[in-house]
C-alpha positions as CSV (number, residue, x, y, z in Angstrom):
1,X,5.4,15.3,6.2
2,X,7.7,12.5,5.9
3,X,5.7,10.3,3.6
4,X,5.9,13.3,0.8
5,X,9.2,12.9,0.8
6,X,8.8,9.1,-0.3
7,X,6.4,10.2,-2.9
8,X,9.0,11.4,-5.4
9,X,11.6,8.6,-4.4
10,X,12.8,6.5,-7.6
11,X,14.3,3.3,-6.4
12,X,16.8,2.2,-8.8
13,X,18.5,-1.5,-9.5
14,X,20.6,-3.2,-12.0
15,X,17.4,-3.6,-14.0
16,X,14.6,-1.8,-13.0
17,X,13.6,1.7,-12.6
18,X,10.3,2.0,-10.0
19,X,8.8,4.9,-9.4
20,X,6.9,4.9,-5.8
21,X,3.9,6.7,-4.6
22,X,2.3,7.3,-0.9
23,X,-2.0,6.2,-1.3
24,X,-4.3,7.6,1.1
25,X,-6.9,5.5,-0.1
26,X,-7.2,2.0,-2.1
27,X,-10.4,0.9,-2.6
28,X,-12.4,-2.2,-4.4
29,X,-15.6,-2.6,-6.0
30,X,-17.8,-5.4,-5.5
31,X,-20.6,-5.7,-8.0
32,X,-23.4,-7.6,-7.6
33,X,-22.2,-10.9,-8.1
34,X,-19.6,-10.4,-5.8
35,X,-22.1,-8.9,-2.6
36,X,-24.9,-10.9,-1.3
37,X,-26.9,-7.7,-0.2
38,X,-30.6,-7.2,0.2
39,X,-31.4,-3.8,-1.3
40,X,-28.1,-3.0,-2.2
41,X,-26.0,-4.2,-5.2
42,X,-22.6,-3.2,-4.0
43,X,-20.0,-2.0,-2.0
44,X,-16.3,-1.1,-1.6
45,X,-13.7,-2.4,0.2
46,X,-11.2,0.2,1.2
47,X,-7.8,-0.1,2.2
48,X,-5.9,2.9,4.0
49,X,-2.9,4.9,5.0
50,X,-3.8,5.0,8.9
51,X,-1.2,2.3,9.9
52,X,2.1,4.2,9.5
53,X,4.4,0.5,10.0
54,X,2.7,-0.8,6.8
55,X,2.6,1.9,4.0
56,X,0.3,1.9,1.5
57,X,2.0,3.0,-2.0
58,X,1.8,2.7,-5.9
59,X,4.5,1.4,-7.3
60,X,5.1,1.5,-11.4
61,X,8.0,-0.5,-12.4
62,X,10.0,-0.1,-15.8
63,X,9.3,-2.9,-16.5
64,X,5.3,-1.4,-17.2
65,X,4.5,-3.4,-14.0
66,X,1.6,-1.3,-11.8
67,X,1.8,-3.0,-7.9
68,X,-0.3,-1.8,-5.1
69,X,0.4,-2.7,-2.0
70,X,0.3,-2.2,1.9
71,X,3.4,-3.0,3.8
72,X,4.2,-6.7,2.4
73,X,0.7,-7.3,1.3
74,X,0.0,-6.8,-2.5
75,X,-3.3,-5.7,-3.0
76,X,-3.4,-5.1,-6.6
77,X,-0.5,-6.0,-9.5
78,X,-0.6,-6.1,-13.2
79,X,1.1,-6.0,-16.4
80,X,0.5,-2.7,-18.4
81,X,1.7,-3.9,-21.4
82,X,-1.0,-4.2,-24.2
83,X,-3.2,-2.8,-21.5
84,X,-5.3,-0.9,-24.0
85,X,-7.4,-4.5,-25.0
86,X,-8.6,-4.8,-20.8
87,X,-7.7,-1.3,-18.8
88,X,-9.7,2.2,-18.9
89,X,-8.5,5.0,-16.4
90,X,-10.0,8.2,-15.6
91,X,-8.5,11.0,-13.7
92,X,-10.0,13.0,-11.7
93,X,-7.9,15.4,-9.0
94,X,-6.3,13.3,-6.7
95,X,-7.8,10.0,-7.6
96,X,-7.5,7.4,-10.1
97,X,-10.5,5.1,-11.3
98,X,-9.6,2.0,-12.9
99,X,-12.1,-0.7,-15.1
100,X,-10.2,-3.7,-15.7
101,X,-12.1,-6.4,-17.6
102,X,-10.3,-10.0,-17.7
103,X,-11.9,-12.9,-19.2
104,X,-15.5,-11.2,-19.7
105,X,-15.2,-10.1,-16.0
106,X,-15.1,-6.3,-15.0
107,X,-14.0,-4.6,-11.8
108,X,-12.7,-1.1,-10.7
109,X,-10.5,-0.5,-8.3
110,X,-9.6,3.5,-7.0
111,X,-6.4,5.0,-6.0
112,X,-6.3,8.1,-4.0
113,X,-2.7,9.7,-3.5
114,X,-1.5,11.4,-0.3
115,X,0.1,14.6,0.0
116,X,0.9,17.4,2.7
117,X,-2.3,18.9,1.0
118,X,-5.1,18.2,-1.4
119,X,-3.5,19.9,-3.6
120,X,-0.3,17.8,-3.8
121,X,-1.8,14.9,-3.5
122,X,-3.3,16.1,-6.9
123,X,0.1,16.9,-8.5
124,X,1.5,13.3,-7.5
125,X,-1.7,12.0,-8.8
126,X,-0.8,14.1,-12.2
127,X,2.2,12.6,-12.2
128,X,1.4,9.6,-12.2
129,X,-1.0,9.8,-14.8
130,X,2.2,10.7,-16.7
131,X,3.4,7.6,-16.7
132,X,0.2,5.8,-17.6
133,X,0.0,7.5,-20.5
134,X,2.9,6.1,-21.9
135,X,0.9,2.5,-21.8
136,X,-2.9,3.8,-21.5
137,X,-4.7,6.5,-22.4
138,X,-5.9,8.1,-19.1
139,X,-8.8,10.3,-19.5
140,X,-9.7,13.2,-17.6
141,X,-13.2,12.4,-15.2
142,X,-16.4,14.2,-15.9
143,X,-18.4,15.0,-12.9
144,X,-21.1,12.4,-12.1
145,X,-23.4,11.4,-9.6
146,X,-25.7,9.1,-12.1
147,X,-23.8,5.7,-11.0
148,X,-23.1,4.7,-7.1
149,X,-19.8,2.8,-8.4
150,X,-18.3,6.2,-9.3
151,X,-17.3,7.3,-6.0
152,X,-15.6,5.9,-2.9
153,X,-16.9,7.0,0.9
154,X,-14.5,9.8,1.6
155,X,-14.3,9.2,5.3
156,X,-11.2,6.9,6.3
157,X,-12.3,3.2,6.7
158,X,-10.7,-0.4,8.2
159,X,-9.6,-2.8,5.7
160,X,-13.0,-3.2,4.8
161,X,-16.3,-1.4,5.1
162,X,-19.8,-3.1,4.2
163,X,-21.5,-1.8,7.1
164,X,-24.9,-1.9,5.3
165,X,-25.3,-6.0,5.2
166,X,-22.8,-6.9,8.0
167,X,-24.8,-10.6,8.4
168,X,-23.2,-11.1,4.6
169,X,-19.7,-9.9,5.7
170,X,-18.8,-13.3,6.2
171,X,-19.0,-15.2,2.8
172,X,-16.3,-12.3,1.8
173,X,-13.7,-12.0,4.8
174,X,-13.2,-16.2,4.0
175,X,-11.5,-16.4,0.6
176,X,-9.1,-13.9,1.1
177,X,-7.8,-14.5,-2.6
178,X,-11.2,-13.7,-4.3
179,X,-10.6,-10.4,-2.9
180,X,-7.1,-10.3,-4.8
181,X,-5.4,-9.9,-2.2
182,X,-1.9,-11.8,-1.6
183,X,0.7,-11.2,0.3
184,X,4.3,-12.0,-1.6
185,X,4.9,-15.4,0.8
186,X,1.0,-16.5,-0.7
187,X,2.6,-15.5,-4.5
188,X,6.2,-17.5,-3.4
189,X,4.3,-20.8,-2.1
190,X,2.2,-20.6,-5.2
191,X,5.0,-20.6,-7.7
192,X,6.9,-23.4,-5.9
193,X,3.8,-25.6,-6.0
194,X,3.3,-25.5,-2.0
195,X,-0.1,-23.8,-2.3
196,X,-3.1,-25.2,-4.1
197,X,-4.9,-22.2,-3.7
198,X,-6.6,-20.3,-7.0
199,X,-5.3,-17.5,-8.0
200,X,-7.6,-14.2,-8.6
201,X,-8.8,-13.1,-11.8
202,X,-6.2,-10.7,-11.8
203,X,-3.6,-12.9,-12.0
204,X,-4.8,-14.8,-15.1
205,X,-3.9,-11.7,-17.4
206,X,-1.1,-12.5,-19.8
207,X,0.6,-9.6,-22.2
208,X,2.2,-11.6,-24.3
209,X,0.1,-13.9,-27.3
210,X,1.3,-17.5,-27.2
211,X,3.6,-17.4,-30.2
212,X,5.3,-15.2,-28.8
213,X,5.5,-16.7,-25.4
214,X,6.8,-19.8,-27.4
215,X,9.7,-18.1,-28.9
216,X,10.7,-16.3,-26.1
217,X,10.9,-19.8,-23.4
218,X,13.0,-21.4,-26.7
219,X,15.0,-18.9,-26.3
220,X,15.9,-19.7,-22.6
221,X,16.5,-22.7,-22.9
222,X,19.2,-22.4,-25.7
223,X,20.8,-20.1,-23.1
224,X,23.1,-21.9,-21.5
225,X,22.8,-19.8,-17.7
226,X,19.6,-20.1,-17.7
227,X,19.1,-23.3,-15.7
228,X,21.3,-21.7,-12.7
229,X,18.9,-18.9,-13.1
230,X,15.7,-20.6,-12.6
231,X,17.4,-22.6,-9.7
232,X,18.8,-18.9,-8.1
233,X,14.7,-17.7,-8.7
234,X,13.6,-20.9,-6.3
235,X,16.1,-20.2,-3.9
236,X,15.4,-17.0,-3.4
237,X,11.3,-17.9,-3.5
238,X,11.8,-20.5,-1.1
239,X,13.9,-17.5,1.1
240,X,10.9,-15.2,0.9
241,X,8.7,-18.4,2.5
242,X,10.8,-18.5,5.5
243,X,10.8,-14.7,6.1
């Protein structure tokens, strides 16, 4: 199987080391404030592997960056750093569960890896967990069935799957980004002020406390390249728009 062979592929630059995984399966929660449903308070919204042109895939930068995304949409991306205050992870075989709580709001999100079996889908999974560690502790999944957000439908899905209140689909296919989901052209017109859009929740995360984020812009701009830098960082933004 030819995407295995992607799973243990380390793509290497002048400054960053990412480590790249094949998903079967992304998938989204949407609490109760999120799903207008009669009945029922939730639902996921899954993401798969079926389209082979636009892979789905994990990536974990060196840079303790965690992206998720499906050919050259990003679905999911966020700092690890400090990531103990606002991330829990729990492993269970081939699937990650993630609680991320930003600002006093909480969502999960669930990765399932791909393999030529189940079982080497698990070992990538493993793997990964690895390399959370380093930033997170990741702890091992104990076998419940008490809550309905613990557990994705196992049968591959479209984009999304709320089949039990399809007369509500609506409201949530509109505002793409509340479903933080943004394609990297969305994240270029954004930074170069063309998009007045609002970003998801899970973009108003920062790692680094404002002293610190003081010291470190003062320290830019005493550095004498690093006006041509910004203006190279534009260029190629404004690149990535025409693409």
């Amino acid at each position: 199987m030819e995407s295995e062979t992607l799973d243990n592929e380390i793509s290497t630059t002048a400054t960053t080391i990412t480590r790249v995984w094949t998903l079967k399966r992304y998938g989204r929660f949407l609490p109760n404030g999120n799903v207008k449903a009669s009945g029922h308070g939730c639902a996921w919204k899954i993401f798969d592997s079926s389209d082979i042109a636009e892979k789905l895939e994990l990536n974990i930068l060196d840079s303790a960056h965690l992206l998720v995304s499906k050919g050259q949409e990003l679905l999911e991306g966020f700092s690890l750093l400090n990531s103990q205050s606002f991330l829990k992870v729990q492993h269970k075989s081939d699937s990650l569960l993630f609680n991320i709580t930003v600002k006093g709001e909480s969502r999960l999100i669930r990765l399932q890896f791909d393999g030529s079996s189940r079982a080497e889908a698990a070992e990538f999974c493993s793997e990964a967990v690895k390399r959370l560690n380093v930033h997170v502790r990741v702890q091992e999944h104990m076998t419940t069935r008490s809550s309905g957000a613990q557990s994705i439908p196992e049968q591959p899905g479209a984009s999304t799957q709320e089949p039990q209140t399809p007369q509500d689909d609506e409201p949530q296919a509109a505002p793409v980004l509340s479903m933080e989901s943004l394609s990297i052209k969305q994240l270029s017109q954004y930074f170069l002020g063309q998009s007045k859009m609002s970003l998801p929740v899970a973009y108003h995360q920062s790692t680094l406390p404002p002293g610190d984020l003081e010291q470190l812009l003062r320290l830019c701009l005493l550095d004498s390249s690093f006006p041509a830098f910004v203006e190279e960082v534009e260029k190629k933004l404004r690149e990535i728009i025409q693409e």
